[in-house]
DSSP file (Angstrom, degrees, kcal/mol; ACC not computed):
  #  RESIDUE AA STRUCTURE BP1 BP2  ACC     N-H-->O    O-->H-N    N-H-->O    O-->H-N    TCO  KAPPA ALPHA  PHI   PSI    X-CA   Y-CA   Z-CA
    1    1 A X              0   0    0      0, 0.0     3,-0.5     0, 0.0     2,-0.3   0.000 360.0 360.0 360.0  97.2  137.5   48.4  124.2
    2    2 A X        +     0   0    0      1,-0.2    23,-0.0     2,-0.0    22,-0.0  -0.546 360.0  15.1 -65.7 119.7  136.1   50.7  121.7
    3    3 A X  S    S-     0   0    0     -2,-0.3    -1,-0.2     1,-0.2     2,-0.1   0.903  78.1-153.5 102.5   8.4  133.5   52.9  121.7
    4    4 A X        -     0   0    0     -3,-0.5    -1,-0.2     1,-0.1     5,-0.0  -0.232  11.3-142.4 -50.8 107.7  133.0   53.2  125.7
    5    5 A X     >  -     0   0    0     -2,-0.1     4,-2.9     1,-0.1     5,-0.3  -0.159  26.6-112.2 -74.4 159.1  129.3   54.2  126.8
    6    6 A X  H  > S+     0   0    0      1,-0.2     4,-3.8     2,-0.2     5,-0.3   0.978 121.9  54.9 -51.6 -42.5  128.3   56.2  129.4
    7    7 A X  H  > S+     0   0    0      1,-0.2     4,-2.1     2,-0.2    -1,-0.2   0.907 102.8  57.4 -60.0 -44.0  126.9   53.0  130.9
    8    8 A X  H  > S+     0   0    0      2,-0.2     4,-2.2     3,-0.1    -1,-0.2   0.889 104.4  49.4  -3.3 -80.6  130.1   51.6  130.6
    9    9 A X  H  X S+     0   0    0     -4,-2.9     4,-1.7     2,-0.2     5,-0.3   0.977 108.7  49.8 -56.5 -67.1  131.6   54.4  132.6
   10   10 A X  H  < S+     0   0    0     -4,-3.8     4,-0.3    -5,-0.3    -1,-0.2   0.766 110.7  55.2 -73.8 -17.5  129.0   54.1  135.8
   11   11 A X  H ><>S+     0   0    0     -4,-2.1     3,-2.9    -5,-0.3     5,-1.7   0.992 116.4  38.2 -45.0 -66.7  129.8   49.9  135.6
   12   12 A X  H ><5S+     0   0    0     -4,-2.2     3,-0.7     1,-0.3    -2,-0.2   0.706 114.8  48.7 -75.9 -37.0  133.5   51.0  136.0
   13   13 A X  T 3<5S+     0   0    0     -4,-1.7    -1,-0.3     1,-0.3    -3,-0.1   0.564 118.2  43.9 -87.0 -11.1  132.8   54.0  138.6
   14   14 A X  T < 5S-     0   0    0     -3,-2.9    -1,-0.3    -4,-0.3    -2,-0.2   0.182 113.7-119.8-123.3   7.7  130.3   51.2  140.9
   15   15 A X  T < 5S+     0   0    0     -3,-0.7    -3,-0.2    -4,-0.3    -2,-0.1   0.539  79.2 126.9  85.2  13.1  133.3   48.2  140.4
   16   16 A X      < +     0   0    0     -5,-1.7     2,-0.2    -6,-0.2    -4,-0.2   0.228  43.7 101.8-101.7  16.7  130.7   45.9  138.6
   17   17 A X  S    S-     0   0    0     -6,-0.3    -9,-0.0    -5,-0.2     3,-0.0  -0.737  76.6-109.1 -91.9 152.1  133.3   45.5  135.4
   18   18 A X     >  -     0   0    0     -2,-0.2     4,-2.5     1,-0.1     5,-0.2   0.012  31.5-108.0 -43.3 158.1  135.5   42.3  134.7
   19   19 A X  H  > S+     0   0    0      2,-0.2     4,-2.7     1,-0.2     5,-0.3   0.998 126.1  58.1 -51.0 -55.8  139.3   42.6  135.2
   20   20 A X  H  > S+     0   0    0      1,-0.2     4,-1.2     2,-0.2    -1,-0.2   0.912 112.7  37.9 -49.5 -49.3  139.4   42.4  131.3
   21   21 A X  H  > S+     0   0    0      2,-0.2     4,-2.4     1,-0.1     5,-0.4   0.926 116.7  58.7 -84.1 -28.7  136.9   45.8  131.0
   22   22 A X  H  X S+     0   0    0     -4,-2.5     4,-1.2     1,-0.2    -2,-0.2   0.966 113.0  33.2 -19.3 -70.0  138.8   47.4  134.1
   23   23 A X  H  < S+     0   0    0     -4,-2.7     4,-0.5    -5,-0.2    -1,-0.2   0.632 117.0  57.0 -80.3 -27.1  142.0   47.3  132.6
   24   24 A X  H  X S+     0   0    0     -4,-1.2     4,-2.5    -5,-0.3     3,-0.4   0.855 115.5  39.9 -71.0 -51.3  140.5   48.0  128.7
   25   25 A X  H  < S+     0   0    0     -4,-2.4     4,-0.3     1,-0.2     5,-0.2   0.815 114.0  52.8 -96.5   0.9  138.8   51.4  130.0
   26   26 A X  T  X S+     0   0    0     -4,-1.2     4,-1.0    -5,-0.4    -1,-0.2   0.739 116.1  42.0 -72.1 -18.1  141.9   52.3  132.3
   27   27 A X  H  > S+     0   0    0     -4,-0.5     4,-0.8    -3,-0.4    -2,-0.2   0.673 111.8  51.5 -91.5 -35.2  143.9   51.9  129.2
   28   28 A X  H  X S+     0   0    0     -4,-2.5     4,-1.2     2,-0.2     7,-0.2   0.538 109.5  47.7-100.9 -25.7  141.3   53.6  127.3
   29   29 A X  H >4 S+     0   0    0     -4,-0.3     3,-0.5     2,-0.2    -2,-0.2   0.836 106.4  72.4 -84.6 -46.3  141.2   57.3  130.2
   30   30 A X  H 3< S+     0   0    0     -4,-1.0    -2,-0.2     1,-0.3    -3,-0.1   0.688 109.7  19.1  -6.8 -88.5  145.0   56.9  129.6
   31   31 A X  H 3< S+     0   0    0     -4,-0.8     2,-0.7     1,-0.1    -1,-0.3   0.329 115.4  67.4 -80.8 -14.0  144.8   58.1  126.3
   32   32 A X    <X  -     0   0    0     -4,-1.2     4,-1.3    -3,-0.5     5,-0.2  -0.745  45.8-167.9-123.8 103.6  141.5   60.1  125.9
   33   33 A X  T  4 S+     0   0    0     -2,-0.7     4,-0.3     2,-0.2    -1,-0.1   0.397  85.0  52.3 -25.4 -26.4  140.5   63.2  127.3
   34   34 A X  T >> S+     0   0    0      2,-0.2     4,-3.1     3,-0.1     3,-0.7   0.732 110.4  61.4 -89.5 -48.1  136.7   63.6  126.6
   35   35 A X  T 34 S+     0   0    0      1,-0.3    -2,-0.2     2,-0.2    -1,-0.1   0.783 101.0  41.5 -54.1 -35.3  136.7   60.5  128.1
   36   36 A X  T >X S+     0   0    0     -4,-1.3     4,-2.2     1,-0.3     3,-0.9   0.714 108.3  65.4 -96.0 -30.3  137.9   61.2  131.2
   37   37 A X  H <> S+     0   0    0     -3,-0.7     4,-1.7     1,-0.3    -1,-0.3   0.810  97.3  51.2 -51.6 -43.6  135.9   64.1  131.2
   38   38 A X  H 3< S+     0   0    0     -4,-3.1    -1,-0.3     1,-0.2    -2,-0.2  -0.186 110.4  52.8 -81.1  47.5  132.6   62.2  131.2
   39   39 A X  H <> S+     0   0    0     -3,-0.9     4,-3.6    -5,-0.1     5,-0.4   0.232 108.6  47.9-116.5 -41.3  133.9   60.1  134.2
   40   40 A X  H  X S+     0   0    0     -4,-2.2     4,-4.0     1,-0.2     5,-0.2   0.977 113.9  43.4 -65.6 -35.1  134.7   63.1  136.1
   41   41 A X  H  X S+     0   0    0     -4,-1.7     4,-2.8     1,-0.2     5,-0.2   0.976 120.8  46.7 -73.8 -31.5  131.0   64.9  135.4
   42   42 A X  H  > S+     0   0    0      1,-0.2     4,-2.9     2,-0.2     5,-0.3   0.971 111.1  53.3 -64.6 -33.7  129.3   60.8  136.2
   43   43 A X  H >X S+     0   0    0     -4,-3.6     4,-2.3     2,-0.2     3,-0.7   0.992 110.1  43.9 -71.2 -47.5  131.7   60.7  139.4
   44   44 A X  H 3X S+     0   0    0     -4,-4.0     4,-3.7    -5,-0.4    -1,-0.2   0.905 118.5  54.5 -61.7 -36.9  130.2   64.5  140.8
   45   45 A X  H 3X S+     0   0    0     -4,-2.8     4,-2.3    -5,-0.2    -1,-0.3   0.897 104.3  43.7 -32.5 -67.2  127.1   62.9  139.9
   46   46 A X  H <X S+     0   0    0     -4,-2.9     4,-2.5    -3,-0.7    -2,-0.2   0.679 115.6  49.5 -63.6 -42.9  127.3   60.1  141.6
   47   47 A X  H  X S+     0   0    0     -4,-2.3     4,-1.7    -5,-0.3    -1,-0.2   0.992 107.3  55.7 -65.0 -36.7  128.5   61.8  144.6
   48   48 A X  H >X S+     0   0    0     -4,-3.7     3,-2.2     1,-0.3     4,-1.1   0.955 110.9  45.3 -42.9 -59.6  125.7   64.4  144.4
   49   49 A X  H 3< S+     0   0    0     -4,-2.3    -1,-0.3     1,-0.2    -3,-0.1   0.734 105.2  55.4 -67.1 -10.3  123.2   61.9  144.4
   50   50 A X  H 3< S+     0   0    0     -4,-2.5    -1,-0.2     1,-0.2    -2,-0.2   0.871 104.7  62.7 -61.5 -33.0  124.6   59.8  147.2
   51   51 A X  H << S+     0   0    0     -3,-2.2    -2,-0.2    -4,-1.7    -1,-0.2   0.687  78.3 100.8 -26.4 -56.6  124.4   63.2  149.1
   52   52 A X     <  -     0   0    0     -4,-1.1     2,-0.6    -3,-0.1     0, 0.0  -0.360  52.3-166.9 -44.0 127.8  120.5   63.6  148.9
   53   53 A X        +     0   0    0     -2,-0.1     2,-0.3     2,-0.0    -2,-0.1  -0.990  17.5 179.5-146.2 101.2  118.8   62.5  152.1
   54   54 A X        -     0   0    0     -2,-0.6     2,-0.4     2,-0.0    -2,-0.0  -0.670   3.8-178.0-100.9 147.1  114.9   62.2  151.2
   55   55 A X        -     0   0    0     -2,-0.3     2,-0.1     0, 0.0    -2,-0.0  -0.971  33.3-101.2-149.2 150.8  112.1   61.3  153.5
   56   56 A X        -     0   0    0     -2,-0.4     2,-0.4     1,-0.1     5,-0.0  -0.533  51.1-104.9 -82.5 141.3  108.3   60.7  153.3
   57   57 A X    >>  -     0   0    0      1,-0.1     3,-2.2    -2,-0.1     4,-0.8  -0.513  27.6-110.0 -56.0 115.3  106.4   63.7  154.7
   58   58 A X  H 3> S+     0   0    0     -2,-0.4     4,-1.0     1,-0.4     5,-0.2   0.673 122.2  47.3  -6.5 -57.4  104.8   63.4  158.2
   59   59 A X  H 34 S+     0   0    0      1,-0.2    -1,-0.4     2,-0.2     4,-0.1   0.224  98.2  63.1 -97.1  46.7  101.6   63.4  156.5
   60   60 A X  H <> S+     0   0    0     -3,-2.2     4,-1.3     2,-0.1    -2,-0.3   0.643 110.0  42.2-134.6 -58.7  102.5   61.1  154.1
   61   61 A X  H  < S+     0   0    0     -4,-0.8    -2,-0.2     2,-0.2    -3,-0.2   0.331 105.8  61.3 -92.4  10.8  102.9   58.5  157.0
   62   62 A X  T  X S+     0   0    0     -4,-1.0     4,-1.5    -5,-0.2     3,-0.4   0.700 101.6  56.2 -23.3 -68.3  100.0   59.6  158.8
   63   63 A X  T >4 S+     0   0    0      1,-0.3     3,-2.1     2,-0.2     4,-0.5   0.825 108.2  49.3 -26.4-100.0   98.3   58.5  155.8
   64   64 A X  T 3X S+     0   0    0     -4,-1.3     4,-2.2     1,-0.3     5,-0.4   0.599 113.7  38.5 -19.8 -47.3   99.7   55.4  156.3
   65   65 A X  H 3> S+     0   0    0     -3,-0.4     4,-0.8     2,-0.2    -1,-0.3   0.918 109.8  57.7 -13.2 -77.8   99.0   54.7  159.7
   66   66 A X  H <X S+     0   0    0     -3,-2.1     4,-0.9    -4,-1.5    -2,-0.2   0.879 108.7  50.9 -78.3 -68.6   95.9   55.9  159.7
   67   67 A X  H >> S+     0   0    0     -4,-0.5     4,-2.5     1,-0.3     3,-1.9   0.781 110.2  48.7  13.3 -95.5   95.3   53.5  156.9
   68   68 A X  H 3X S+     0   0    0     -4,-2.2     4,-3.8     1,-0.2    -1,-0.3   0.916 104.5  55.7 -21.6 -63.6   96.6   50.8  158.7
   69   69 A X  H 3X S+     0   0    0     -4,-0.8     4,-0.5    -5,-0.4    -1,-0.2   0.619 109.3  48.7 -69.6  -4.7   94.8   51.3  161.7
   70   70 A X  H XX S+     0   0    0     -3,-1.9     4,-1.6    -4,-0.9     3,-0.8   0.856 111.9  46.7 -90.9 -66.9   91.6   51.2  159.9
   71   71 A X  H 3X S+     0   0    0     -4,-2.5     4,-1.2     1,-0.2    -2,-0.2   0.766 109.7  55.0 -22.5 -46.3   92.5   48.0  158.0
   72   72 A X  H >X S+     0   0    0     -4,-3.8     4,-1.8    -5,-0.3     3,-1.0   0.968 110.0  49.9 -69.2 -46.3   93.7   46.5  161.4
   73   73 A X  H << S+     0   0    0     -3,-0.8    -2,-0.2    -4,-0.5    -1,-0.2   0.842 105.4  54.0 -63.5 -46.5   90.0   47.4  162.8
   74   74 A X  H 3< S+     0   0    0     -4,-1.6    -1,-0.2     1,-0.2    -2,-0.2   0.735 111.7  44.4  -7.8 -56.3   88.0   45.8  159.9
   75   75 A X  H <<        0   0    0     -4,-1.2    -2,-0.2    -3,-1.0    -1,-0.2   0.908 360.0 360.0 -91.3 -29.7   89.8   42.5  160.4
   76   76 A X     <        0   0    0     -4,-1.8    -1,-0.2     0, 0.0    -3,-0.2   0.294 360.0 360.0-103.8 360.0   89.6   42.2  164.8
């Protein structure tokens, strides 16, 4: 497998490749160094962003509610 994209790489690192591109771009860190390099900086990636824990702001779902509760009054 020549020629391996980053996109490549984040198939391989999330399991979504065939046996045939498994085994091509294991075949393929074997032997290149750079390569292996962009897998390591995509894997710290990939952890960071599993790591991030986001939530909507209190008054961001107030909004919403409130919203709601208006809507709900409208229709009864």
């Amino acid at each position: 497998m020549a020629n391996l994209t980053p996109e490549d790489l984040l198939l391989y690192l999330y399991k979504e490749t065939s046996e045939e591109q498994t085994t091509a771009i294991e075949s393929a860190l074997k032997q290149d160094w750079t390569l292996r390099e962009k897998l390591a900086v995509l894997k710290t990636s990939l952890e960071r962003l599993n790591g991030i824990k986001k939530s909507p702001s209190t008054r961001a779902i107030l909004n919403v509610l409130n919203y709601a509760r208006k809507k709900n009054e409208v229709v009864n």
